[in-house]
C-alpha positions as YAML, in Angstrom:
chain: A
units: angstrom
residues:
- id: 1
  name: UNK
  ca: [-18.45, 4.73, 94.87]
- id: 2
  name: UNK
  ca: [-15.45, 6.11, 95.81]
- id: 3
  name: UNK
  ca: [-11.79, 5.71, 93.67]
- id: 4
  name: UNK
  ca: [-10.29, 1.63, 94.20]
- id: 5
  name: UNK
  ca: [-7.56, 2.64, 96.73]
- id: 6
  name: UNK
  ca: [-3.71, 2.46, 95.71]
- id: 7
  name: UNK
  ca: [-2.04, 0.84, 98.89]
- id: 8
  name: UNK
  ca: [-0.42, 3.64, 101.01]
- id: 9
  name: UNK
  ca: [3.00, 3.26, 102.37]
- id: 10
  name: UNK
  ca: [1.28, 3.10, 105.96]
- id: 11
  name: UNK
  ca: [-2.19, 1.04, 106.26]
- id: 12
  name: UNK
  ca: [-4.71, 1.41, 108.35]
- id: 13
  name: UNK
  ca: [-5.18, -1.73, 109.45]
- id: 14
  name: UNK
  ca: [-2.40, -4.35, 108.32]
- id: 15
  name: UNK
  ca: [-1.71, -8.44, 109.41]
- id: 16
  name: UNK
  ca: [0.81, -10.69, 109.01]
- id: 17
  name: UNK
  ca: [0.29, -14.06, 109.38]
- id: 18
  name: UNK
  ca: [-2.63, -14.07, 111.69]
- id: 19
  name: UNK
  ca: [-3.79, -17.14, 112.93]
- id: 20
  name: UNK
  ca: [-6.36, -18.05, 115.16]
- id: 21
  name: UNK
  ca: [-7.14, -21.47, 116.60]
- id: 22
  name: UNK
  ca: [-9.79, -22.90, 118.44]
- id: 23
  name: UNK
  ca: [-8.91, -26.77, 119.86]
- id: 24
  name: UNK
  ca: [-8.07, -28.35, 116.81]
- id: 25
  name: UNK
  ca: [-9.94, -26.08, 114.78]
- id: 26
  name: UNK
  ca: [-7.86, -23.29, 112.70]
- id: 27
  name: UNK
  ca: [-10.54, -20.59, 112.28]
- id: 28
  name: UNK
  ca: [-8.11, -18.13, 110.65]
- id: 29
  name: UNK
  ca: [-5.21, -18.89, 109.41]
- id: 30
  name: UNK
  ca: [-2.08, -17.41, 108.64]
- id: 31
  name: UNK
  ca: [-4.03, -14.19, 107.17]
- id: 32
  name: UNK
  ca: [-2.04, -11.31, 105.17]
- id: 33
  name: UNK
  ca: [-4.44, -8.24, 105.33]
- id: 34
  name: UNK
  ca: [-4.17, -4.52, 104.65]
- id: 35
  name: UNK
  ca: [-6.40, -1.44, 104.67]
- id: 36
  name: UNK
  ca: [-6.13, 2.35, 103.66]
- id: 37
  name: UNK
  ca: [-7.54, 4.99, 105.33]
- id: 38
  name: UNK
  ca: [-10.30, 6.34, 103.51]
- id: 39
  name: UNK
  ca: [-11.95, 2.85, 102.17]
- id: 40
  name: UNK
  ca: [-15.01, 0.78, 102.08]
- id: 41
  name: UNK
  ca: [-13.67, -2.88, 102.30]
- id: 42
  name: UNK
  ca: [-15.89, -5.89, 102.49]
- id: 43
  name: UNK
  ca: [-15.40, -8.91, 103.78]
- id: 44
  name: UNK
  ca: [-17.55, -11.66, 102.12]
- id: 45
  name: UNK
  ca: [-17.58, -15.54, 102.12]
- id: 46
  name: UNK
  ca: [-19.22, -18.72, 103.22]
- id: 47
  name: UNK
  ca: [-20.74, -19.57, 106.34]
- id: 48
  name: UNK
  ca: [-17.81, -20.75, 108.69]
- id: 49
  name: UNK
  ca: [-15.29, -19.05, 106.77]
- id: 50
  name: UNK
  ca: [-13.59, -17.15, 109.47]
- id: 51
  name: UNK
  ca: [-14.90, -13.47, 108.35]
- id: 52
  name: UNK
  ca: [-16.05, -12.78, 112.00]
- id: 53
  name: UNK
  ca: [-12.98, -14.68, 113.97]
- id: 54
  name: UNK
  ca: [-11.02, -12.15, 111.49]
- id: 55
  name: UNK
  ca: [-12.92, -8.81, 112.28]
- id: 56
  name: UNK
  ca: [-12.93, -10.06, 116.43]
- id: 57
  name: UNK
  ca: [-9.15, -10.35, 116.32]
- id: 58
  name: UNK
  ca: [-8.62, -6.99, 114.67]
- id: 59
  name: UNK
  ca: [-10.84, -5.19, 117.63]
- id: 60
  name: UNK
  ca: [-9.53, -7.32, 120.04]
- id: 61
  name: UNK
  ca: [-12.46, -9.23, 121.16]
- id: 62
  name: UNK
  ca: [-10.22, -12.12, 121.04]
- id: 63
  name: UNK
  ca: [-6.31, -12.47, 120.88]
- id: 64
  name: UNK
  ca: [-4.60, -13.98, 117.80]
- id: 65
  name: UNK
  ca: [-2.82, -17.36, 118.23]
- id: 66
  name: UNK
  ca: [0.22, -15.93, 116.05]
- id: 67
  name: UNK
  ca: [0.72, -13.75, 113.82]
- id: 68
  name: UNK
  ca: [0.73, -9.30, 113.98]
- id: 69
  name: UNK
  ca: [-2.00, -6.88, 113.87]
- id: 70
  name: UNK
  ca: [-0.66, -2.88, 113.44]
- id: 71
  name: UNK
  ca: [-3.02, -0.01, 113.53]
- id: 72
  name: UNK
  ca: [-2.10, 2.96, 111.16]
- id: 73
  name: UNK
  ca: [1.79, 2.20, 111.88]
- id: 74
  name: UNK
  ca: [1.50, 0.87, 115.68]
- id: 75
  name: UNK
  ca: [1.67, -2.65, 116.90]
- id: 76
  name: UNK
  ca: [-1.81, -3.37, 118.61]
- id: 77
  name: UNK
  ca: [-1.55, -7.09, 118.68]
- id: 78
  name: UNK
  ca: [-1.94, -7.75, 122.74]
- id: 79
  name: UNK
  ca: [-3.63, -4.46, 122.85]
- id: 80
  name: UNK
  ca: [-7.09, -4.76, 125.11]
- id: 81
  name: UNK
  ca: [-10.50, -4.39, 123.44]
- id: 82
  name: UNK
  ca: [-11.14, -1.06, 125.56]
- id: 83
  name: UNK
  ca: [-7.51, 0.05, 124.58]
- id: 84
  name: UNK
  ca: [-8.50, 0.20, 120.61]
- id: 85
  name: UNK
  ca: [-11.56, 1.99, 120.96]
- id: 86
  name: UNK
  ca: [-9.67, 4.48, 122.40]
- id: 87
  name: UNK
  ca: [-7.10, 4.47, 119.53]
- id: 88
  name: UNK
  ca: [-10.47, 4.83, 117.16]
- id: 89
  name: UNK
  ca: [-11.48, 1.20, 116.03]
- id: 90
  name: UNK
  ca: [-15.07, 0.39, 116.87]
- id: 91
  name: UNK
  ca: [-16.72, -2.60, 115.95]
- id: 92
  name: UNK
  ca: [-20.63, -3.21, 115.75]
- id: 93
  name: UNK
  ca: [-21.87, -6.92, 116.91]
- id: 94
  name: UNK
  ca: [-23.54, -9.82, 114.36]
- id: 95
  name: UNK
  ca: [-25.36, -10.14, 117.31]
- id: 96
  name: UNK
  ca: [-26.75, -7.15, 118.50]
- id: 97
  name: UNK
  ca: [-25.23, -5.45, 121.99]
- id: 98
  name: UNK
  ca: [-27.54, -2.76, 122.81]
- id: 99
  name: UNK
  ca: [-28.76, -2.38, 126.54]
- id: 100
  name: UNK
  ca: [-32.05, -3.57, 125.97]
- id: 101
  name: UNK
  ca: [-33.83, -2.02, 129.40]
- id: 102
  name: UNK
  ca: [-32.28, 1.55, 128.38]
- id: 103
  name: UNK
  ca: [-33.66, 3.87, 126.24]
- id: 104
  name: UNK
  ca: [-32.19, 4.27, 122.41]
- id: 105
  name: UNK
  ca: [-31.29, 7.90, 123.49]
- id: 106
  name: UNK
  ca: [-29.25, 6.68, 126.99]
- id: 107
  name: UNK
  ca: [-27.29, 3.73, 124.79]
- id: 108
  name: UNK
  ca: [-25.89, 6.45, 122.46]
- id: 109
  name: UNK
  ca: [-25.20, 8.29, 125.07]
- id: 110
  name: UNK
  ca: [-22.87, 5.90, 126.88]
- id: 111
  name: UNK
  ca: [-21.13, 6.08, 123.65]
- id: 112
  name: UNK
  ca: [-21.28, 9.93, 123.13]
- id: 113
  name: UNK
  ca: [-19.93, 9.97, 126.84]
- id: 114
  name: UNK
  ca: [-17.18, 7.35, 126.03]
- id: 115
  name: UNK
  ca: [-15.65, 9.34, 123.46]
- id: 116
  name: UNK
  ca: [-16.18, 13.16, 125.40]
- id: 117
  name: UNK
  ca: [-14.52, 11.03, 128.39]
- id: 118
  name: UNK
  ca: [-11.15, 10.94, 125.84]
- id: 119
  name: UNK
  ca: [-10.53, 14.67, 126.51]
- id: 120
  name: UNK
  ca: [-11.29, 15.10, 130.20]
- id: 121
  name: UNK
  ca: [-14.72, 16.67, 130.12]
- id: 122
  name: UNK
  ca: [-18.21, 15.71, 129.62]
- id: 123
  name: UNK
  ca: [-20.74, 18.63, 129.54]
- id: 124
  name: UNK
  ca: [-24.45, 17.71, 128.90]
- id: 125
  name: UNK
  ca: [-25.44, 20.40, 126.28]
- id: 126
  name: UNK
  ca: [-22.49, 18.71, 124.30]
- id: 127
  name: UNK
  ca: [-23.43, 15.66, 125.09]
- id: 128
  name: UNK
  ca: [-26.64, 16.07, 124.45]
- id: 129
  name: UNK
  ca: [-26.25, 17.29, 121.01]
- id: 130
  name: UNK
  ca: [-23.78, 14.75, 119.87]
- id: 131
  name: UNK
  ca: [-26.65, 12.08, 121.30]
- id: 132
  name: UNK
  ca: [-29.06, 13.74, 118.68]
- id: 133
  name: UNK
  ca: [-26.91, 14.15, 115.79]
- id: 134
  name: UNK
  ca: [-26.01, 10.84, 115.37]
- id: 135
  name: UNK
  ca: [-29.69, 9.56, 115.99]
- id: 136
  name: UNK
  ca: [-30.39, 11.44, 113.12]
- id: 137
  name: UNK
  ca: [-28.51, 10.49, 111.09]
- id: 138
  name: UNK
  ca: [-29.55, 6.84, 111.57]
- id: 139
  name: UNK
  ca: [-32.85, 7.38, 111.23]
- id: 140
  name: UNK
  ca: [-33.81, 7.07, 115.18]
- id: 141
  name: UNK
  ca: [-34.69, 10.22, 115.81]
- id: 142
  name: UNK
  ca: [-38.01, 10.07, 116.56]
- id: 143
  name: UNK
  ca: [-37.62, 6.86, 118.48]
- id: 144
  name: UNK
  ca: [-34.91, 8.39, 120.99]
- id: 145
  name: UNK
  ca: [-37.31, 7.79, 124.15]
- id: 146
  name: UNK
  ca: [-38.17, 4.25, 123.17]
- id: 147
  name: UNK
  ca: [-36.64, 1.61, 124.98]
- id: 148
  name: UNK
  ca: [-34.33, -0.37, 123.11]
- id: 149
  name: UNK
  ca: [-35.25, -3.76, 123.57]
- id: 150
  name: UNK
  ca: [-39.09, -2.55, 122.21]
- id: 151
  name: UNK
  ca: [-37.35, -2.29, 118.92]
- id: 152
  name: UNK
  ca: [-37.92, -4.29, 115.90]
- id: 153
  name: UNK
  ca: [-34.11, -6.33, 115.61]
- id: 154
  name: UNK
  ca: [-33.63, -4.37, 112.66]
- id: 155
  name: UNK
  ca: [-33.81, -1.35, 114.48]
- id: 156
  name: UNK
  ca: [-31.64, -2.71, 116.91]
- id: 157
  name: UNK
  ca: [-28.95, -3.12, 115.17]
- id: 158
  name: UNK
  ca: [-29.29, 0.60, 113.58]
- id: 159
  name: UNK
  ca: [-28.87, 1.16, 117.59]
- id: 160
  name: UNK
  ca: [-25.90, -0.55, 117.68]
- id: 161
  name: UNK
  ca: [-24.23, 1.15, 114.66]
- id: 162
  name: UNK
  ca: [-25.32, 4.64, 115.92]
- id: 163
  name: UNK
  ca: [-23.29, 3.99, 119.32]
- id: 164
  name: UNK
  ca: [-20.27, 2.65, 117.27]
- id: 165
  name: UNK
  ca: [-20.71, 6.21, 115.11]
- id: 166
  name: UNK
  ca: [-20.81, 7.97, 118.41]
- id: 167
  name: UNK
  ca: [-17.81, 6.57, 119.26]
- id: 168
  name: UNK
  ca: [-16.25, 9.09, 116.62]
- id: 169
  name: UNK
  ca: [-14.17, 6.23, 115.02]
- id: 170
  name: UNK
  ca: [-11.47, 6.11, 112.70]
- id: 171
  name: UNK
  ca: [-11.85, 2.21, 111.47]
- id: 172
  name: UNK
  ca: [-15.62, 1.46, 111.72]
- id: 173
  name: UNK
  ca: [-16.27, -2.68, 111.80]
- id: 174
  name: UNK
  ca: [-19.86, -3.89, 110.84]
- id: 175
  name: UNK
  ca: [-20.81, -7.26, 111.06]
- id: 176
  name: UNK
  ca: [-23.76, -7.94, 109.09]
- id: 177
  name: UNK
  ca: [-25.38, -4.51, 109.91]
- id: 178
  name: UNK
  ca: [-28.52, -5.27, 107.11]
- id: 179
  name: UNK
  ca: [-29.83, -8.14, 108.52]
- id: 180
  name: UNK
  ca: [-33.07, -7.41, 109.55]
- id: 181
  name: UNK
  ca: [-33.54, -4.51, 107.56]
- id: 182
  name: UNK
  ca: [-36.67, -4.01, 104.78]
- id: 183
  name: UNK
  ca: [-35.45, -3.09, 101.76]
- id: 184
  name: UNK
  ca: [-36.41, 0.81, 101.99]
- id: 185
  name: UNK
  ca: [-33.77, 0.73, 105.30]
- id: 186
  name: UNK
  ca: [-31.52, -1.16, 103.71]
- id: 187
  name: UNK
  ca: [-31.09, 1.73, 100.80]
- id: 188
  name: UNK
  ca: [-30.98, 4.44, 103.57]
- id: 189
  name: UNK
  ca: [-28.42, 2.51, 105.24]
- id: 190
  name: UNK
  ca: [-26.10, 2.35, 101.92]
- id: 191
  name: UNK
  ca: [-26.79, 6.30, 102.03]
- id: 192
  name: UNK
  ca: [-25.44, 6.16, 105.32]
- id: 193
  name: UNK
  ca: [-22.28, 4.28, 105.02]
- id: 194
  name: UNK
  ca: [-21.33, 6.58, 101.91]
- id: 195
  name: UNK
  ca: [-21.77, 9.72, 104.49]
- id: 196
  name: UNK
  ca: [-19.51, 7.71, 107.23]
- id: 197
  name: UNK
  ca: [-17.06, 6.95, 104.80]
- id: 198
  name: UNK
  ca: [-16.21, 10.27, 104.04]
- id: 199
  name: UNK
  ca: [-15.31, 10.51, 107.73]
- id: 200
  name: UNK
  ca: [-14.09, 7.01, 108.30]
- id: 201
  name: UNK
  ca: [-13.05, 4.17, 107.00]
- id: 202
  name: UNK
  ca: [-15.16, 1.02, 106.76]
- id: 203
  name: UNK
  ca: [-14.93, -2.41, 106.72]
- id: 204
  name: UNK
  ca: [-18.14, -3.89, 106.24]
- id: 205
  name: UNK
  ca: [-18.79, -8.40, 107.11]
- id: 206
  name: UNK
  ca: [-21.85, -8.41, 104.85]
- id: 207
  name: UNK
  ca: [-24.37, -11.73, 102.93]
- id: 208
  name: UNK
  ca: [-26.56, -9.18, 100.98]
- id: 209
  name: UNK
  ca: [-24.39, -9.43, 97.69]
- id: 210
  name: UNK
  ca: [-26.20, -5.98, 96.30]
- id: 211
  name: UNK
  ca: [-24.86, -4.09, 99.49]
- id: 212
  name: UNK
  ca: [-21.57, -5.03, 98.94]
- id: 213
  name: UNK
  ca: [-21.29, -4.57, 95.13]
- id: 214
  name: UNK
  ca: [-22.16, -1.23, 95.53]
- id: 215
  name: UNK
  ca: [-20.60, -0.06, 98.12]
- id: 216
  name: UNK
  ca: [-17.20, -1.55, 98.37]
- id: 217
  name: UNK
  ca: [-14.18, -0.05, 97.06]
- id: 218
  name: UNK
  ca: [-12.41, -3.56, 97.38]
- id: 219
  name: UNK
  ca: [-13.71, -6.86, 98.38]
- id: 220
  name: UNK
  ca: [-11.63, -9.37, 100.21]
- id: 221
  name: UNK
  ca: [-13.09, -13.00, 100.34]
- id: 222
  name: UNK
  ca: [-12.27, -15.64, 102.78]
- id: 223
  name: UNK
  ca: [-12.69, -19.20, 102.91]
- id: 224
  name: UNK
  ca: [-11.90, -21.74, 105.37]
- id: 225
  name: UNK
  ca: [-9.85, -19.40, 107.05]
- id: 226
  name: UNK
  ca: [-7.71, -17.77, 104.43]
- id: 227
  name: UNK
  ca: [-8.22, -15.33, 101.87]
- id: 228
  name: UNK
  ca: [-9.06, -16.57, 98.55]
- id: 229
  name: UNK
  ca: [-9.67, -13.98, 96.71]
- id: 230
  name: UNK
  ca: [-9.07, -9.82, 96.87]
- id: 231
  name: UNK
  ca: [-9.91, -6.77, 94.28]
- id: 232
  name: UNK
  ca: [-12.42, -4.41, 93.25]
- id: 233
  name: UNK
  ca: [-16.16, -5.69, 92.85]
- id: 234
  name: UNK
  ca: [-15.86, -6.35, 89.19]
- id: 235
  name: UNK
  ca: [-12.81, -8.60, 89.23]
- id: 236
  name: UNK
  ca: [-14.41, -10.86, 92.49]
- id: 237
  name: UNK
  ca: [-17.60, -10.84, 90.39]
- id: 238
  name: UNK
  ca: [-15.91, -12.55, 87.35]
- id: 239
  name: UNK
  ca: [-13.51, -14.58, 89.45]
- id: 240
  name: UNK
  ca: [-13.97, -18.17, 89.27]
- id: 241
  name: UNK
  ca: [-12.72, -19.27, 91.91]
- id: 242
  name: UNK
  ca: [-14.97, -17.61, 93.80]
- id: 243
  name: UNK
  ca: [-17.84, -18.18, 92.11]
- id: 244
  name: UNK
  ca: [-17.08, -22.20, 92.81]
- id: 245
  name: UNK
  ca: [-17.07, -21.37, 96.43]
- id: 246
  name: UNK
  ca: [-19.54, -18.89, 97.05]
- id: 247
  name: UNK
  ca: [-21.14, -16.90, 94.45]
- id: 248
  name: UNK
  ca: [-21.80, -19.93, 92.30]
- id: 249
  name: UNK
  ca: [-23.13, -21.58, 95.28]
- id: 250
  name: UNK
  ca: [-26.46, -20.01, 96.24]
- id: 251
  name: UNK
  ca: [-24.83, -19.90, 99.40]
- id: 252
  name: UNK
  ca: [-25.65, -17.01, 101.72]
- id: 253
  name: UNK
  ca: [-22.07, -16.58, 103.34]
...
């Protein structure tokens, strides 16, 4: 596992304040949240604590109700969705998004094509090649022809976090990208991440606790809508705080 990061003088990814609010429900609120390039972060906590409301308002899924969101210096708050995939964020689905009647090869290859699309040319030997190397390295090599609604939903979602890869991203979001997973693909996919991160940084909305303890350079837990808790693995395992509201708990975040 890589060094626990010192906080640079520009993040990544910072907030201030972000709030979110749904009706008379405040799914995040007022949330103070920073990133270096370079890291593994996970983002951990009960069920309902506002871990995926948080990760959708950094991509832009959804638009904060207050509050500031800057990417690596820039102010990306009202920024579009399509907008920050261009600037390098790409975020992989709890649910998975693949395009179920295409095959795993052609839903890379929108992505591959996205991210060729970014400098004005798309030629198929390239695009071809990029399609293939990051099959590869996911593991879905030899299923490139199958059609990606055949898959088994763990396989899915190793679809969906090959065309986030493809996207050639700078801030790589997973939402619960193990669930699904045996445990043999679950310790290739640790392998994985450590290979991304060196390219990458990741911030990683995960429930298997073993994942996340080894991956993580820092862990950032939320509850009811706020962060409770931040610091390397060690300290959030020996916190007590959070053991009372989720470790403690036998609850599976």
């Amino acid at each position: 596992m890589a060094a626990v990061s010192v906080k640079a003088a520009v993040p990544l990814i910072e907030t201030r304040g972000l709030t979110r609010d749904f009706g008379g429900l405040r799914a995040v609120n007022s949330v103070d949240f920073w990133l270096d390039g370079g890291e593994i972060r996970a983002i951990i906590g009960p069920n309902g604590a506002g871990k995926t409301t948080f990760v959708s308002l950094v991509c832009g899924r959804i638009l904060p109700s207050s509050g500031a969101i800057r990417f690596d210096g820039r102010d990306i708050t009202r920024l579009p969705a399509h907008k920050r995939v261009l600037a390098g964020i790409a975020y992989t689905f709890q649910i998975t998004s693949i395009f179920p009647r295409l095959s795993v090869y052609d839903n890379v290859a929108l992505s591959v094509q996205r991210r060729l699309l970014k400098s004005g040319r798309v030629h198929g030997a390239e695009l071809d090649r990029g399609v293939r190397d990051v099959l590869g390295r996911v593991g879905l090599a030899d299923r490139a022809a199958t059609l990606a609604g055949n898959l088994a939903y763990g396989h899915q979602r190793l679809v969906e976090v090959a065309m986030g890869l493809a996207l050639d991203p700078r801030l790589l979001i997973l939402d619960e990208p193990t669930q699904g997973l045996s445990d043999g693909e679950i310790e290739t996919f640790v392998g994985l991440v450590r290979e991304i991160a060196k390219e990458a940084t990741i911030l990683l909305i995960e429930h298997n606790m073993h994942v996340v303890m080894e991956l993580a350079d820092r862990i950032t837990v939320m509850n009811f809508g706020s962060v409770l808790a931040e610091g390397a693995p060690e300290e959030i395992r020996a916190n007590e705080e959070v053991q009372r509201a989720y470790l403690g708990t036998g609850a599976d975040g």
